[in-house]
C-alpha positions in Angstrom: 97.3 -53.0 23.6 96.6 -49.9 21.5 94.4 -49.9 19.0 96.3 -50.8 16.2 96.7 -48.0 13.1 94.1 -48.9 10.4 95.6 -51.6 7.9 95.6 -52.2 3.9 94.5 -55.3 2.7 98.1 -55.7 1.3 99.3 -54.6 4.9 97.1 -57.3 6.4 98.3 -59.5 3.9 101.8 -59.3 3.6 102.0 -59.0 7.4 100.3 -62.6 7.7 102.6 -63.8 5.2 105.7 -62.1 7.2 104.4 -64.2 10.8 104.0 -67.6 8.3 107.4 -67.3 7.1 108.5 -66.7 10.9 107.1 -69.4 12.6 108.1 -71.7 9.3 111.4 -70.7 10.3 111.5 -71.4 14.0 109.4 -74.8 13.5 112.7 -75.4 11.4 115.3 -74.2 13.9 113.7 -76.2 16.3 113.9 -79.5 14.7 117.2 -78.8 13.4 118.7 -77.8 17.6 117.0 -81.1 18.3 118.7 -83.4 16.0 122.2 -81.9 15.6 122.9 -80.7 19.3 120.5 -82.7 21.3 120.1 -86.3 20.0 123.4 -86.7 19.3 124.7 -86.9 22.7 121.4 -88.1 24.3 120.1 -85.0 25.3 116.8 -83.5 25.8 115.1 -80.0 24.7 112.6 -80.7 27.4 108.8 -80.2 27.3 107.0 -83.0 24.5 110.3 -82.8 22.6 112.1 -84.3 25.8 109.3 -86.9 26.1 109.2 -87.9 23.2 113.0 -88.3 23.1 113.3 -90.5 26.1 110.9 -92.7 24.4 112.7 -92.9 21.6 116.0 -93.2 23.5 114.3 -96.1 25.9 111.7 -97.8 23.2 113.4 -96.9 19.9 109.7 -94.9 19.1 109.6 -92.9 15.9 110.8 -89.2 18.0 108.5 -87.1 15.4 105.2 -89.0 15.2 105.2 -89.5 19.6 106.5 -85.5 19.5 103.0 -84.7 16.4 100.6 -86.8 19.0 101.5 -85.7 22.2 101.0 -82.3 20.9 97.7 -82.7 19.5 95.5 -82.6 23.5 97.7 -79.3 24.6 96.8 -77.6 20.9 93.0 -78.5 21.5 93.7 -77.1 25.2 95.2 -74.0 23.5 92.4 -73.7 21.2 90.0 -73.0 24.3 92.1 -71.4 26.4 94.3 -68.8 24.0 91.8 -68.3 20.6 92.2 -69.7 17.0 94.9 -67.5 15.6 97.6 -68.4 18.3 97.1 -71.9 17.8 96.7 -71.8 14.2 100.3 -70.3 14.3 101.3 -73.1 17.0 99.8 -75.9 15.7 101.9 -74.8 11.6 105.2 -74.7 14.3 104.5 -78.1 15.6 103.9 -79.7 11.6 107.1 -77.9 10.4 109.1 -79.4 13.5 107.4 -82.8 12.9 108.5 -82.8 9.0 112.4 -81.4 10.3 112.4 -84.9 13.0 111.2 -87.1 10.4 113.4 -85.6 7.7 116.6 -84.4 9.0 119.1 -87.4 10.7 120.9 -86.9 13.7 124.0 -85.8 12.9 127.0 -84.7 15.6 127.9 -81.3 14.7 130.3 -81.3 17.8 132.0 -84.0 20.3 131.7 -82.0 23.4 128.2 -82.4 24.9 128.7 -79.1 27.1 129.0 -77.1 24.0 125.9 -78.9 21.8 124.1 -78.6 25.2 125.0 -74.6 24.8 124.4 -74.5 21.3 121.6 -76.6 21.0 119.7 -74.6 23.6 120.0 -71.5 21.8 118.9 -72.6 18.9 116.2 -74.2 20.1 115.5 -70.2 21.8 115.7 -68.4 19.4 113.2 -70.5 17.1 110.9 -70.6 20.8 111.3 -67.3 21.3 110.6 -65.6 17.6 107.9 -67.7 17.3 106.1 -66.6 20.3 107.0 -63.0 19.3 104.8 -63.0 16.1 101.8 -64.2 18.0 102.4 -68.3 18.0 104.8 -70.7 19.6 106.3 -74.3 19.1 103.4 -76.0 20.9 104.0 -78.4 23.6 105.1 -76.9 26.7 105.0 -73.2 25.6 101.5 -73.4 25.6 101.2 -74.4 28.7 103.5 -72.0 30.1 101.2 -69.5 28.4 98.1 -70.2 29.8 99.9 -70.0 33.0 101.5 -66.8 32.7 98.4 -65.6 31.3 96.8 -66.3 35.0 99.9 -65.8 37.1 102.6 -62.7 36.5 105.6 -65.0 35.7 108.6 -64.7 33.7 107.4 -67.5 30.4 111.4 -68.7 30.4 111.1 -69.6 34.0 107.8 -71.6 33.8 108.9 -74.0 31.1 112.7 -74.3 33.3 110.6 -75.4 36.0 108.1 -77.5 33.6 111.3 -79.2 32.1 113.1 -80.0 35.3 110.8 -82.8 36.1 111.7 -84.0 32.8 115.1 -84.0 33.3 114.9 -86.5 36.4 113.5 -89.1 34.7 116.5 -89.1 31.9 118.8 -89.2 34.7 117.3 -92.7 35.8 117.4 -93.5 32.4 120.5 -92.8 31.2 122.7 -91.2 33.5 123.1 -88.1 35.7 126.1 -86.2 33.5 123.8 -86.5 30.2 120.6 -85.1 32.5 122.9 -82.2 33.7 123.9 -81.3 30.5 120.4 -81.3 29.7 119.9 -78.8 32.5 122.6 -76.2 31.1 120.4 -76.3 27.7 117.3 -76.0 29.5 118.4 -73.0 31.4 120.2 -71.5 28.6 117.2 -71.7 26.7 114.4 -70.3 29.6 117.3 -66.7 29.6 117.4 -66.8 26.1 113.4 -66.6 25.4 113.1 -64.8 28.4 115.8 -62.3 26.3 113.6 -62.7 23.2 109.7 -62.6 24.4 109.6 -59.7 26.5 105.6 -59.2 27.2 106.0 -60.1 30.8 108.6 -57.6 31.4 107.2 -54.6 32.9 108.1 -51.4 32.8 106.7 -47.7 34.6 106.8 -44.6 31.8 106.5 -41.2 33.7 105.5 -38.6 31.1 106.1 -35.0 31.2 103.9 -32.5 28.9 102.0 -29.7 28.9 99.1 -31.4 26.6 97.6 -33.3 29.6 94.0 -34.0 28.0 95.4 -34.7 24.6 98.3 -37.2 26.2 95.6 -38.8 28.3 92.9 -39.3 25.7 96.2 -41.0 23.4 97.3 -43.3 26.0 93.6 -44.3 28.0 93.7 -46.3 24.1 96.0 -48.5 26.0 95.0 -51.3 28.4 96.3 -50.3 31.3 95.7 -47.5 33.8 97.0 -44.1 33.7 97.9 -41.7 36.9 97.9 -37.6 36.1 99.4 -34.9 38.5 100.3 -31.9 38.5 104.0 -30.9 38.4 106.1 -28.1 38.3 109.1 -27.5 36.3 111.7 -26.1 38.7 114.0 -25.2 36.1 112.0 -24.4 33.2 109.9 -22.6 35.7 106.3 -23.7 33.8 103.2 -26.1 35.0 103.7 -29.2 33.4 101.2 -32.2 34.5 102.9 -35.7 34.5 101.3 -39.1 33.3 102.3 -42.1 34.7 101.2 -45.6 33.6 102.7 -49.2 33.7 103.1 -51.3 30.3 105.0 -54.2 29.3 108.0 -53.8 27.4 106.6 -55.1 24.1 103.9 -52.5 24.2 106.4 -49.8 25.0 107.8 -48.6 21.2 103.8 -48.4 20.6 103.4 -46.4 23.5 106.7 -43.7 22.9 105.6 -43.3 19.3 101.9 -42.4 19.9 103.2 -39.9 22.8 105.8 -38.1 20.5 102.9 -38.1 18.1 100.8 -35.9 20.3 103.9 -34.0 21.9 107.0 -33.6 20.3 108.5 -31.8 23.5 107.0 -34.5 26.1 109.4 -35.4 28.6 109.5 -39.6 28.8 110.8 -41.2 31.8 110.5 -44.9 31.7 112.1 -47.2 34.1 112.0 -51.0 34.9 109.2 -52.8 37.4 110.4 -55.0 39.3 106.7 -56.0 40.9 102.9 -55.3 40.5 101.0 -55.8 43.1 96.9 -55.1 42.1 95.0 -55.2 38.9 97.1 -55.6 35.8 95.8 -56.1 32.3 98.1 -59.0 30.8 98.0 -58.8 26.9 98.8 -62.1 25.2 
């Protein structure tokens, strides 16, 4: 990414705060789709959560303290694979979530499982999805499905759908096929929903139109991704131009327009959606 615009100590500081609060938030929301959406009608969130709700729904098991352990291998996996500050901010999720199992009953907010599947899925999203945005996630599955995505070029909603699915066949041999269908709607719900939210996969191609070429290019080489210059003509404005183009994810991209309006206030910024990169490309976690 960019290199970031010198910090205060109270920036630093209030900033760090700001992501606490977040991911205290999310751990919360979490819990809270779990037990008054989910449980209720014997659904699952899928990922640990799900395990450790079968187990609870075929053994009676205490749901927070099997969700707590089974997340404690993938954190130490995270630790390696993703650096301290991530999991740090995963591994506060995962302690808040525990505390909201343990803590808040299961209650039946609604009768119709179709709707707490609905409901419950984007709530679950939304603390998923803000959580991974400030640098962290709910642990479990979602660091998994980084350290995938941080390999392979996919969309982080689709590779927990795909990591949940398996979960969802064993809770229809468990309880029954309408209550592990239900559990798909959530599922897939919540994969669009964080894929709505957490945007860093999504790529996007910015074609930039000024007449500051070396300035522009010096800006935006502070980036981590390549940058094309031409030569262009203005047919209308009848004036040599020179046009920059690079690819950059979509969470990069207010960065990126603010630094180029920075250098030229009259650049011309075309920026379109990628649907595919084939080659080298710098993934930024």
């Amino acid at each position: 990414m960019a290199q970031p615009e010198e910090q205060s100590p109270r920036e630093r500081w209030m900033k760090l705060v700001q992501d606490l609060c977040v991911t205290i938030i999310c751990g919360i929301l979490v819990g809270l789709g779990i037990q008054l959406f989910l449980t209720p009608h014997q659904l699952l969130s899928g990922g640990i959560p799900g395990i450790a709700m079968i187990m609870q729904y075929a053994a009676n098991w205490n749901v927070s303290l099997v969700y707590f352990v089974l997340n404690v291998p993938v954190i130490v996996w995270g630790w390696i694979s993703l650096g301290r500050r991530f999991i740090l901010l995963s591994l506060l999720s995962v302690v808040v979530t525990t505390i909201t199992l343990q803590y808040i009953p299961a209650y039946q907010v609604t009768s119709d499982p179709i709707m707490g599947a609905i409901v419950g899925g984007i709530v679950i999203a939304i603390g998923v999805g803000y959580s991974l945005r400030v640098g962290g996630s709910t642990g479990g599955f979602d660091i998994i499905g980084f350290i995938v995505t941080q390999k392979r070029d996919f969309p982080l909603g689709t590779v927990l759908s795909v990591l949940n699915s398996v979960i969802i066949l064993f809770l229809g041999f468990l309880v029954s096929w309408d209550v592990a269908f239900y559990s798909l709607l959530s599922l897939f719900i919540k994969g669009r929903c964080i894929d709505m939210i957490h945007v860093r996969h999504m790529k996007v191609t910015a074609f930039i139109i000024t007449q500051k070429s070396d300035l522009m290019a010096e800006e935006l080489i502070k980036f981590p991704h390549g940058i094309t210059m031409v030569k262009a003509y203005g047919c209308y404005s009848h004036t040599e131009n020179y046009m920059l183009m690079t690819v950059t994810t979509r969470s990069e991209l207010p960065v990126l327009r603010k630094r180029v309006l920075e250098v030229d206030p009259r650049a011309f910024i075309n920026i379109v959606q990628t649907a595919e990169v084939v080659g080298r490309f710098r993934r930024v976690i």
